[in-house]
N, C-alpha and C positions, 0 to 999 in steps of 0.2 A: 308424742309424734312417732314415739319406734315402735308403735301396734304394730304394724303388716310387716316391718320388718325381722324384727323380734319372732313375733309370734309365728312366722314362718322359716327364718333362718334355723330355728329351733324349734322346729312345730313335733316332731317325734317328743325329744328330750321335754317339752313340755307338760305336752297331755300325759305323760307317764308320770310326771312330779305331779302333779294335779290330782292323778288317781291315785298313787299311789300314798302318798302321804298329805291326807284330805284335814288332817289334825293339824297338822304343825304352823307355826308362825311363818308369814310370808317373807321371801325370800328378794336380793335385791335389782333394781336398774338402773337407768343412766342415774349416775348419781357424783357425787364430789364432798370432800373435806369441808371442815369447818372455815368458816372464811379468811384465807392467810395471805394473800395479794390482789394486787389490782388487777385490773384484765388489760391483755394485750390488746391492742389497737389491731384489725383486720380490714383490708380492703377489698370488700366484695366485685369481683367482676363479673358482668353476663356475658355469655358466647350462645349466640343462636348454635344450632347445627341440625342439618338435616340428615336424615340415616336411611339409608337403602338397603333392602334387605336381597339376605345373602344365605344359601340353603349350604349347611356345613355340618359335621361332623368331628369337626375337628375339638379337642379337648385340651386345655395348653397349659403344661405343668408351673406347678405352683413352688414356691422357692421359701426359706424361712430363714430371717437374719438370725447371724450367732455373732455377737457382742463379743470382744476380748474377755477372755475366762479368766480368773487367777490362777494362779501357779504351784503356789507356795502352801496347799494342802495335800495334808498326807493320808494315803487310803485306811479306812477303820476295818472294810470289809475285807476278808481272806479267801479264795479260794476252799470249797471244802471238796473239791472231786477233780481229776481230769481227764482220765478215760473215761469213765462209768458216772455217770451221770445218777443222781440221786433220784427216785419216784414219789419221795415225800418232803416236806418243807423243813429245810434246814435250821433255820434258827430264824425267828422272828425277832428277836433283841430286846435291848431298850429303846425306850423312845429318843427322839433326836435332843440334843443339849441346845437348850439356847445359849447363844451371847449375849453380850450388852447391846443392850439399840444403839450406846453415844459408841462404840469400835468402829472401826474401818469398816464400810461394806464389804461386800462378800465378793462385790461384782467391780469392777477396776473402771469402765466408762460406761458414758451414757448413763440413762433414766430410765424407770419402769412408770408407766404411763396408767390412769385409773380414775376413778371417780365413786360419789358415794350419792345414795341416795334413801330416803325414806322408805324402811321395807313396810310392804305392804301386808295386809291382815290373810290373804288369803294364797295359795300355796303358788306363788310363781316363782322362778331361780332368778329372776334381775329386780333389783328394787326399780322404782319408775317416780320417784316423785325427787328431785334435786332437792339438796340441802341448799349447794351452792354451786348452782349452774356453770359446768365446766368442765374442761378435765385439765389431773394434777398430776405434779411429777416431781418423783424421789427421784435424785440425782447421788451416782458415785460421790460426789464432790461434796453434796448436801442433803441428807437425809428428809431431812426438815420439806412437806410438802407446799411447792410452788406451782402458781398457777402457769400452764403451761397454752392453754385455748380457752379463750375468755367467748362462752357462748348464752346469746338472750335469754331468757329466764322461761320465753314461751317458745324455748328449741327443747329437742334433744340433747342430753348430755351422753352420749353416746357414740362411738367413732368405732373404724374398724383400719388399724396400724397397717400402711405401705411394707414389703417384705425390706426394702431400703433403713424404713423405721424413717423416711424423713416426710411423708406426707402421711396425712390422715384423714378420711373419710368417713361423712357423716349423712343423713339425708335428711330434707325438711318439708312438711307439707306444706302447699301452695295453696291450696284453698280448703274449704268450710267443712267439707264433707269427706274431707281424706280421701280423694281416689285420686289425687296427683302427688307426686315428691319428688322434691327438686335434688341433683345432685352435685353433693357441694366438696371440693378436697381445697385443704387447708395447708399451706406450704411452712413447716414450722419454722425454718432458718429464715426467710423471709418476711412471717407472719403475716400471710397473705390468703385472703378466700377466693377462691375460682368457683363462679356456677356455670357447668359444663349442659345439665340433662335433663329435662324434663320428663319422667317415668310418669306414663299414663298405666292407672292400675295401683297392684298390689307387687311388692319386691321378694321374692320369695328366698333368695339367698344371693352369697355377693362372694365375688375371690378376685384379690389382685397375682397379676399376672409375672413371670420373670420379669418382662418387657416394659413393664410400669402402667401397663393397659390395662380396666376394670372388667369384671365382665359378672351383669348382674342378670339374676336369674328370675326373666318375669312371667312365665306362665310355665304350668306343669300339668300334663296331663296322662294318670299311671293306669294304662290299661292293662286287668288282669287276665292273667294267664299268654299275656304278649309283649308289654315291654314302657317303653315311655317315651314320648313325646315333648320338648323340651324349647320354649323361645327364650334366648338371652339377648340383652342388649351391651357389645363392647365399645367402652369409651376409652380412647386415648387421651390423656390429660396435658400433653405437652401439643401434638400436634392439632389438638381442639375437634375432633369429629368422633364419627359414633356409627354404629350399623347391629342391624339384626342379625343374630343367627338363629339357626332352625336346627337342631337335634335331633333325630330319630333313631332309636334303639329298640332294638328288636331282640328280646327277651324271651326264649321260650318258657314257661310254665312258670312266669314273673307271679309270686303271691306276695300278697302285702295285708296294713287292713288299716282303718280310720278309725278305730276302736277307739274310749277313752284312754287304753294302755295300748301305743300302737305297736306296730312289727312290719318287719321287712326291711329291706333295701336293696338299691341299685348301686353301686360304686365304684364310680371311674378311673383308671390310673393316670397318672399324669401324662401317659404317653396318650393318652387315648386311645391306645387297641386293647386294653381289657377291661373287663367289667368284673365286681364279684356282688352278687347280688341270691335273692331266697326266693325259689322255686319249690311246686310240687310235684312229686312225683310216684309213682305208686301208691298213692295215699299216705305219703311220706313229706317232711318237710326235708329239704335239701340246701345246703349253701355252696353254689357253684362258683369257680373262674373258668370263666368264658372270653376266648379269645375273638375279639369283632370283627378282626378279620377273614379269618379262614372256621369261625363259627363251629371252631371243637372246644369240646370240655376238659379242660386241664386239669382240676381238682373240682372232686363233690364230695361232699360227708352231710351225712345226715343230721340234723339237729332235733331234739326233742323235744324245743318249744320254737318258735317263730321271733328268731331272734331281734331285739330296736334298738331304741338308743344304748349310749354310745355307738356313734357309726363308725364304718373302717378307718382305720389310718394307714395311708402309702404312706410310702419313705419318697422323697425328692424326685429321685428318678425311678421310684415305681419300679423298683426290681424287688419289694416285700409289702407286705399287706397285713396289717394287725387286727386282729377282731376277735368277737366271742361267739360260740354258738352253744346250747345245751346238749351236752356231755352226754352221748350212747355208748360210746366207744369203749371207755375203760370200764368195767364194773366197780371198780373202787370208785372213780368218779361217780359214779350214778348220784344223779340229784344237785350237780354243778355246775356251773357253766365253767367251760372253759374256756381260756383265751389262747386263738392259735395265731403262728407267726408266721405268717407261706406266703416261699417264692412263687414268682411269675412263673415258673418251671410247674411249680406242684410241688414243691418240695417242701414238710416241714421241718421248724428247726422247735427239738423238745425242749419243752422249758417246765420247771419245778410245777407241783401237782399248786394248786392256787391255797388258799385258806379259806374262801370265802363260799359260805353255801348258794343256793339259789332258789327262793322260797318268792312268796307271791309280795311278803314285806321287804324281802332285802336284795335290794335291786343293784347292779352295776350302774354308778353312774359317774364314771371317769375312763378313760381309757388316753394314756399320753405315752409317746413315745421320744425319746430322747433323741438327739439329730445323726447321732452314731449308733442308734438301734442296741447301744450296750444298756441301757436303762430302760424301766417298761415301770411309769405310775399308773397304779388302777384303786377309783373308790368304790365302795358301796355304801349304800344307803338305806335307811330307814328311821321313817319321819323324819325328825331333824339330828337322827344318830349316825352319822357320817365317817365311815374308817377309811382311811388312807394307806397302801400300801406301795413300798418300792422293791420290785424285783431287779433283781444284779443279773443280765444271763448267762456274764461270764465268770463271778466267782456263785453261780448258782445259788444266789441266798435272797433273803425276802427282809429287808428291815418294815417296821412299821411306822409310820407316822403318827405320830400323835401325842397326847398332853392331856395329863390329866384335868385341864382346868378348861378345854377345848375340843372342837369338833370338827374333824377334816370337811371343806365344803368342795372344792375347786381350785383347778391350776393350770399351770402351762412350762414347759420347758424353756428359761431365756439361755442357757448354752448345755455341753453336752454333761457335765457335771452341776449347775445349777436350776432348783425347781422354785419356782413362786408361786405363792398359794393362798388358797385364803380359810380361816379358819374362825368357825361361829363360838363365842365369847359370853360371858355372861355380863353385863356391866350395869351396875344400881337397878337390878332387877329385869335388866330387858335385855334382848338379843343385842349384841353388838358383832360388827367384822376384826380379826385382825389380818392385817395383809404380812405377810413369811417370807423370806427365801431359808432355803433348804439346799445348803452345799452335802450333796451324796456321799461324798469322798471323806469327809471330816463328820459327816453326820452331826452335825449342828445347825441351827438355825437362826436366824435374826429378826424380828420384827420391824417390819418399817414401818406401818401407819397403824391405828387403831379408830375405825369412826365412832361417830358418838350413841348413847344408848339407844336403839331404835332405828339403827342407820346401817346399810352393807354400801358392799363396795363391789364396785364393777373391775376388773383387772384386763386391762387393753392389751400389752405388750411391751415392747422397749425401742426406744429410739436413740441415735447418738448424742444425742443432742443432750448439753449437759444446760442445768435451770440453777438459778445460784440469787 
C-alpha cells in the first residue's frame, strides 16, 4: 500500500540507494516483530468533508516531541579547545559500550514505536512485506515488544508519529488500481480509527503540523531554472475538515535532476520566509538562502557537485539550517563533502574538518541533528557498509558508532542526549536488524529488539504512551 507514499516522501534518498549500491541485500518496510500479542480492537469512523481551495504561501513550522531524558549520566566526552577551535579531527575513540538488554532503559517514559518487515531482494531502505502486521512498542516500563496498532494483514504497516506522540498516521488504498488513499489517524489512548480523507492521486510527502493539522503534499511541479510549484491538502483532525493549498516559489537559477542518483533542492524554513535551495550560476553550481520576502541572497557558496539526499535540516524555529555541499573552499578539504551549519543571518558556525571522503561509492546518507543543535549524527555508506558518526560541537570531538559485529544503517534523535538507531546484523546466515539507543553522554548503548534472520525494521518515533 506505501508505493506512492514511500516512494515519494523518499523519492531523492531512494533512487540514490538504488544506484548506488545495486549489489547489496535489500533493505527494509512497513514491517513488525515476531508475533507477541493480540491486536487492539479499533473503531473505524468515516467523516465526509468537502475542501475548498485556497491560494497560500504560507509554510507552518513543524515541532518535535522530547520525552523526559535521564539524568543520572555522566559525560565521557572532554572538551579538547576553547578559544582556537581545532581544523582537524580530534579523536574518533572507541566504539560505544553496550549494556545489558534485561537493565533499566536508557529512556525514563513512554515507548519507541516500529515495526519489522521482510527485507526484500533488491536495493530499497524500507523492507515492504510484514512479518506481523502492525506496529510495536518498547516501553520504559517493558522492554519486551507489545503490540501497540493492530493493522489488517492487506494494510500498510507503516505510520508517520503525531509531534504530540499520541496519534498516528497511516494511509490506505481504496481501490484496485492505486490512484485513491484514504486517510486514516489512529488515536492511541483511545484506540480508536478516524477516516478523515480521501487523496485523489499520488501523496508525495506529509508533516504534522504544531497545531495537530496534517498537511500532505500532493502534486509537485519543479520547473528549471525558476522555482516550484507546490498543491497540499491540510486536514484538521479534531475539527473534521480539510482545504487546498496552492504554493508558488519563485526560484531563480533553481537546478535539480531526476537522474538515477538524483540532486538539488528547494528547503523551506519553518517560518516560511526562507528557502535554501541549489542553483546555477556562472556555470557554477551554488547553494543559496534566499530570503522570499524581500528576494535577497543572504548566503551562497559554491558546491563542487550538485548536492541530494540527505536533505536540509532547520532547527524548530528556523534560525539554523544543516546541510552538506561539496567542499571548494578549503584545499585540505578538496574531494569532501562538507556539512555546514548557517544561520538565517548567513552566519556559519565552524565545526571539526569531517572524516568521511566523498567518492561516487561512499555516499552521505544520514544527516540528524539533536533538538539543542549541541549533537550533529551523520552516516555514510557504501553498499551495505554503513559508518556512523557523532560530532560533539561543543567539546569539538567526533566519537564513532559502531561494532565490530554490526553495521550503522539509520536513526533519529528521541531527546537531546538520546540517539535510536538501527544497525544491520548478521544472524544464521542472513541479514537481520538490531534496533539501539545510544546515550551520547555515557557513550553506551542498549539493544531493544532484534528481528528475525531475513527481516529489518522500520523505526517510527516515541510516544508517551507506556505498552505493558
Amino acid at each position: 500500500m506505501y508505493k506512492s507514499i514511500k516512494s515519494k516522501v523518499y523519492l531523492l534518498i531512494i533512487f540514490c540507494v538504488t544506484a548506488c549500491y545495486p549489489n547489496s541485500v535489500g533493505e527494509p518496510a512497513p514491517i513488525s516483530p515476531s508475533p507477541l500479542a493480540t491486536g487492539i480492537a479499533s473503531t473505524p469512523v468515516q467523516i465526509e468533508t468537502t475542501i475548498p481551495t485556497v491560494d497560500t504561501v504560507d509554510i507552518r513550522p513543524t515541532a518535535t516531541i522530547t520525552p523526559t531524558p535521564k539524568t543520572d549520566s555522566s559525560p565521557i566526552m572532554t572538551p579538547s579547545q576553547t578559544n582556537e577551535p581545532e581544523t582537524e579531527l580530534v579523536n574518533i575513540g572507541e566504539c560505544p559500550k553496550q549494556v545489558a538488554s534485561d537493565t533499566q532503559p536508557f529512556w525514563s517514559t513512554g515507548s519507541i514505536l516500529f515495526g519489522t518487515g521482510q527485507l526484500l531482494q533488491f536495493d530499497y531502505p524500507y523492507p515492504y512485506t510484514p512479518q506481523s502486521p502492525g506496529i510495536w512498542a518498547a516501553s520504559s516500563s517493558n522492554l519486551e515488544p507489545q503490540l501497540a496498532y493492530g493493522i489488517p494483514e492487506d494494510s500498510s504497516s507503516w505510520v508517520i508519529v503525531s509531534d504530540d506522540g499520541n496519534t498516528l498516521l497511516r494511509f490506505e488504498y481504496t481501490n484496485e488500481d492505486r490512484t485513491e488513499e484514504e486517510v486514516i489517524f489512529y488515536d492511541l489512548e483511545n484506540q480508536t480509527e478516524t477516516r478523515l480523507q480521501i487523496i485523489a492521486g499520488e501523496v508525495w510527502d506529509f508533516e504534522w503540523l504544531p497545531d495537530g493539522q496534517v498537511k500532505i503534499l500532493t502534486d509537485v511541479e519543479r520547473i528549471w531554472g525558476e522555482g516550484i510549484k507546490r498543491e497540499f491538502v491540510l486536514i484538521d483532525p479534531v475539527a473534521e475538515r480539510s482545504e487546498i493549498l496552492v504554493e508558488n516559489l519563485s526560484l531563480p537559477g533553481y537546478i535539480f535532476n531526476d537522474e538515477v542518483i538524483p540532486g538539488g533542492f528547494a528547503s523551506i524554513s519553518p517560518s516560511g520566509n526562507l528557502v535554501l535551495y541549489t542553483a546555477l550560476a556562472n556555470d557554477e553550481v551554488k547553494v543559496r538562502l534566499l530570503d522570499l520576502i524581500t528576494e535577497y541572497i543572504i548566503w551562497e557558496e559554491e558546491s563542487r557537485v550538485l548536492p541530494g539526499p540527505p536533505p536540509p535540516v532547520w532547527t524548530a524555529d528556523g534560525s539554523r539550517v544543516l546541510f552538506y555541499i561539496g567542499d571548494r573552499i578549503n584545499e585540505k578539504r578538496f574531494g569532501f563533502d562538507r556539512i555546514v551549519n548557517l544561520g538565517k543571518d548567513g552566519q556559519e558556525v565552524e565545526l571539526p574538518f569531517q572524516p568521511y571522503p566523498s567518492t561516487d561509492e561512499f555516499v552521505l546518507s544520514l544527516l540528524e541533528w539533536s533538538q539543542n543543535q549541541q549533537y550533529i549524527v551523520y552516516g555514510t555508506k557504501r553498499e551495505q557498509n554503513g559508518v556512523g558518526f557523532l560530532l560533539d560541537t561543543s567539546a569539538w570531538q567526533v566519537g564513532h558508532i559502531c561494532d565490530s559485529e554490526a553495521t550503522f544503517f539509520d536513526g533519529q534523535w528521541l531527546t537531546n542526549e538520546l540517539f535510536v538507531y538501527l544497525a544491520l546484523i548478521e544472524k544464521e546466515g542472513q541479514t537481520a536488524y538490531s534496533l539501539r539507543i545510544l546515550d551520547v553522554t555515557r557513550w553506551e548503548y542498549q539493544e531493544i529488539f532484534q528481528s528475525e534472520p531475513g527481516y529489518g525494521i522500520n523505526l517510527f518515533g516515541w510516544t508517551n504512551f507506556e505498552f505493558d
